[in-house]
Residue frames as qw, qx, qy, qz and C-alpha x, y, z in Angstrom:
[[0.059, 0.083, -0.922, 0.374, -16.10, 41.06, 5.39],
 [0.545, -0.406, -0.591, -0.434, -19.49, 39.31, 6.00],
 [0.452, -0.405, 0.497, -0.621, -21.18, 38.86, 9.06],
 [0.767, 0.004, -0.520, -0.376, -22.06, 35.40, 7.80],
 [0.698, -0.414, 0.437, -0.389, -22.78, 32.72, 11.08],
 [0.005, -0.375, 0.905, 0.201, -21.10, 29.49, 11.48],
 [0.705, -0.096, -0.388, -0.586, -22.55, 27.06, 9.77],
 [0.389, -0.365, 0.613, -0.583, -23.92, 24.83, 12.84],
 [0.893, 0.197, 0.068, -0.399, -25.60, 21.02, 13.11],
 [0.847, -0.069, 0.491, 0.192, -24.71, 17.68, 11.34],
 [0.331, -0.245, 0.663, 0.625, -22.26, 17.19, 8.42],
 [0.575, 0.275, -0.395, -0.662, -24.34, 17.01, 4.97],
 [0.918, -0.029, 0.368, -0.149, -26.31, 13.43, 4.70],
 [0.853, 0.499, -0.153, -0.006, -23.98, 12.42, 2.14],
 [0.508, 0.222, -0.745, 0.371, -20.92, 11.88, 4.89],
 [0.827, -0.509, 0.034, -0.236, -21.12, 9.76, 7.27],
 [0.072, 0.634, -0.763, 0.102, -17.96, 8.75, 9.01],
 [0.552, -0.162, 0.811, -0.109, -16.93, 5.41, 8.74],
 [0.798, 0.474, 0.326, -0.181, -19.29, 4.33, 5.92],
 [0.397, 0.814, -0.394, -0.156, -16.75, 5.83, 3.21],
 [0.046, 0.650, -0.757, -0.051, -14.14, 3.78, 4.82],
 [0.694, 0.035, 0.696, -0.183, -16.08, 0.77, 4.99],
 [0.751, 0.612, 0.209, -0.136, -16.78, 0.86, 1.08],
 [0.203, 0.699, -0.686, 0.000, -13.03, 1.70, 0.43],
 [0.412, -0.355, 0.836, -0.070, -12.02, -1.48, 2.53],
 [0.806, 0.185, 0.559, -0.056, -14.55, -3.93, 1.23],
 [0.643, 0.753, -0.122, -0.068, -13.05, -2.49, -2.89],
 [0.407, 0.727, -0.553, 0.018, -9.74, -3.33, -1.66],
 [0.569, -0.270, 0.767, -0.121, -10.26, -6.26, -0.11],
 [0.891, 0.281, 0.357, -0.012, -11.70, -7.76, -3.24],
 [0.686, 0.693, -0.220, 0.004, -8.06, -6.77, -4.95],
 [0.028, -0.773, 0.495, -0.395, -5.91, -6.98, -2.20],
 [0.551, -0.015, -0.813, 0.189, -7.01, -9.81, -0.46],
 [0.651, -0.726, -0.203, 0.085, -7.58, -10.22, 3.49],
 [0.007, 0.892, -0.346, 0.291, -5.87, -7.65, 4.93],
 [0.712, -0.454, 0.523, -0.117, -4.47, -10.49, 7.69],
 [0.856, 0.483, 0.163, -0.084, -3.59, -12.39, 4.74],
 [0.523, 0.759, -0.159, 0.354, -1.67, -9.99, 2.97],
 [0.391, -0.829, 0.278, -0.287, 0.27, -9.20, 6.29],
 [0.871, -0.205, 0.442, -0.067, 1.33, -11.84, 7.01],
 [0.856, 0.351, 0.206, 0.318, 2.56, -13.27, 3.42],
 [0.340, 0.869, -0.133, 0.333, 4.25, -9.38, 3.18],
 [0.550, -0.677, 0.408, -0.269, 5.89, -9.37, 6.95],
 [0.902, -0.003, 0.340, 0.265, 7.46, -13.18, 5.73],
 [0.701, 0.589, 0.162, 0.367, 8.80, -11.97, 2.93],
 [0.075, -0.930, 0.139, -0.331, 10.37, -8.86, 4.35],
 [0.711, -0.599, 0.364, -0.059, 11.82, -10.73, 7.05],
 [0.835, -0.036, 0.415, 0.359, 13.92, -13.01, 5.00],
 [0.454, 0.615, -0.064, 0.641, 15.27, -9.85, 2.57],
 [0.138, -0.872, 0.383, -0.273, 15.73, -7.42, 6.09],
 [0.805, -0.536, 0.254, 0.021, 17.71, -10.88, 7.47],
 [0.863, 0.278, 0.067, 0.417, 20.40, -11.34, 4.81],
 [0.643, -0.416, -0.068, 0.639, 23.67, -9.73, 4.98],
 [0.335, 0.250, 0.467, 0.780, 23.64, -7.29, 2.20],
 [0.058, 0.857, 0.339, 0.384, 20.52, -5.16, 2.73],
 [0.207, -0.969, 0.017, 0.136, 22.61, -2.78, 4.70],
 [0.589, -0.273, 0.493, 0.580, 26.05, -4.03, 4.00],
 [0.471, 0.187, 0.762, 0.403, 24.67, -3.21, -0.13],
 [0.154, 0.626, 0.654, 0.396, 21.96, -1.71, -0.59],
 [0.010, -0.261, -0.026, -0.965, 21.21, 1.70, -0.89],
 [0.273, 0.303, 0.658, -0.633, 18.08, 3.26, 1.17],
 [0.665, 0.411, -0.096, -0.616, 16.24, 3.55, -2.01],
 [0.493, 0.215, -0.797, -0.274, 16.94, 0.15, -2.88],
 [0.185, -0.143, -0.951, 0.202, 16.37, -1.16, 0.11],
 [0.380, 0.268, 0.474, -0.748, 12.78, 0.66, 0.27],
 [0.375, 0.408, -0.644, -0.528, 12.11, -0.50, -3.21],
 [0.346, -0.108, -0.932, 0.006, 12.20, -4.03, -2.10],
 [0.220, 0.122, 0.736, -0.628, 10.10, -3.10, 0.72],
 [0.486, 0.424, 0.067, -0.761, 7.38, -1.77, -1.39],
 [0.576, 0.202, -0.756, -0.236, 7.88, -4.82, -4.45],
 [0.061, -0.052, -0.976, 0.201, 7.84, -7.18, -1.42],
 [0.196, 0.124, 0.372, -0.899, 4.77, -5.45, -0.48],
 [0.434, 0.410, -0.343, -0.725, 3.10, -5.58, -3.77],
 [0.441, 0.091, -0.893, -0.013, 4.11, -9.25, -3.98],
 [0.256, -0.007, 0.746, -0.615, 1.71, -9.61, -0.68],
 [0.537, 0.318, 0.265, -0.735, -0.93, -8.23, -2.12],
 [0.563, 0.242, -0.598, -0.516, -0.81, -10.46, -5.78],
 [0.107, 0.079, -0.922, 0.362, -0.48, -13.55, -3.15],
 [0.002, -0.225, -0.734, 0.641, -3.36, -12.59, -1.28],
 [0.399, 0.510, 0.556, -0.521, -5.58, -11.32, -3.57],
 [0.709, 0.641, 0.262, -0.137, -6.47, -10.78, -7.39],
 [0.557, -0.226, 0.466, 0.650, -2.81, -12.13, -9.12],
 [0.376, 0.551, 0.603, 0.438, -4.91, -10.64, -12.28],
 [0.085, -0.968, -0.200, 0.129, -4.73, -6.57, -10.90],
 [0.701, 0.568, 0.048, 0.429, -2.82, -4.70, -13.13],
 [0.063, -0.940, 0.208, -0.265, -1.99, -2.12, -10.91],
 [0.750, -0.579, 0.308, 0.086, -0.20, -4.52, -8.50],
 [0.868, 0.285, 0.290, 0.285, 2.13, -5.54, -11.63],
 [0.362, 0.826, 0.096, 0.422, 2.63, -2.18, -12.59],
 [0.256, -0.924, 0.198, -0.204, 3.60, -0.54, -9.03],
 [0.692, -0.486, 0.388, 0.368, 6.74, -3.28, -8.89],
 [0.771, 0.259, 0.190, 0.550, 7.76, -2.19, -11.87],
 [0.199, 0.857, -0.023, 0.475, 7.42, 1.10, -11.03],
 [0.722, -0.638, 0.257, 0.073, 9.27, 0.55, -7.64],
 [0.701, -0.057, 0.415, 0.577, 12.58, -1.14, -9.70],
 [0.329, 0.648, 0.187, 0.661, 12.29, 1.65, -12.64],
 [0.274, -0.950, 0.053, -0.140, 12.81, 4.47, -9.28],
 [0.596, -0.671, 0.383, 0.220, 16.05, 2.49, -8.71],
 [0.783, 0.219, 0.252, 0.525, 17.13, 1.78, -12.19],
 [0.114, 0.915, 0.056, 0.382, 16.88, 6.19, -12.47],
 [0.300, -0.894, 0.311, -0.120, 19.04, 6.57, -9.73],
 [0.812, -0.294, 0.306, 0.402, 21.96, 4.01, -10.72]]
C-alpha cells in the first residue's frame, strides 16, 4: 500500500466538459440532421404505427421495438444525410433481430 496523495486541482487540459459534447453534436448533426427535425419527422411516424390496432393486438415486444428503432432510423435519413450508410444498415439490422427470433 502507498501513501500516494490524492491527486488534487483541475481535470487534465485536454477535458473540458461540454466541449467533447459540443463536437459530438455538431458530427451528428451533419448526419442526422436537426435534432428538432429529426423529432419531429420520428414522433409522426411513431404515432401513426403506436395508433393502429395491431401493434399490441400483433406484435410482439421485440417487434414492436424494432419498428420503434427502424421508425427512428427513418427520422434520421429524412432529416439528414439519406446517403449514411450506417442509417441503412441499423434498419436492417433492427428487422434481421426479428427475423432471428421468428
Amino acid at each position: 500500500m502507498t501513501n500516494a496523495k490524492p491527486r488534487r486541482g483541475r481535470p487534465p487540459k485536454a477535458f473540458v466538459p461540454g466541449r467533447h459534447i459540443d463536437a459530438l453534436l455538431a458530427e451528428r448533426g451533419a448526419t442526422h440532421g436537426d435534432y428538432a427535425d429529426h423529432a419531429r419527422i420520428t414522433q409522426r411516424l411513431k404515432s401513426v404505427m403506436h395508433e393502429e390496432l395491431s401493434w399490441y393486438a400483433k406484435l410482439t415486444p421485440t417487434q414492436r421495438e424494432s419498428l420503434d428503432m427502424i421508425a427512428h432510423k427513418i427520422g434520421r435519413i429524412l432529416a439528414g444525410d439519406p446517403n449514411h450508410r450506417d442509417h441503412w444498415l441499423d434498419c436492417a439490422g433492427y428487422a434481421q433481430l426479428v427475423v432471428q427470433r421468428l
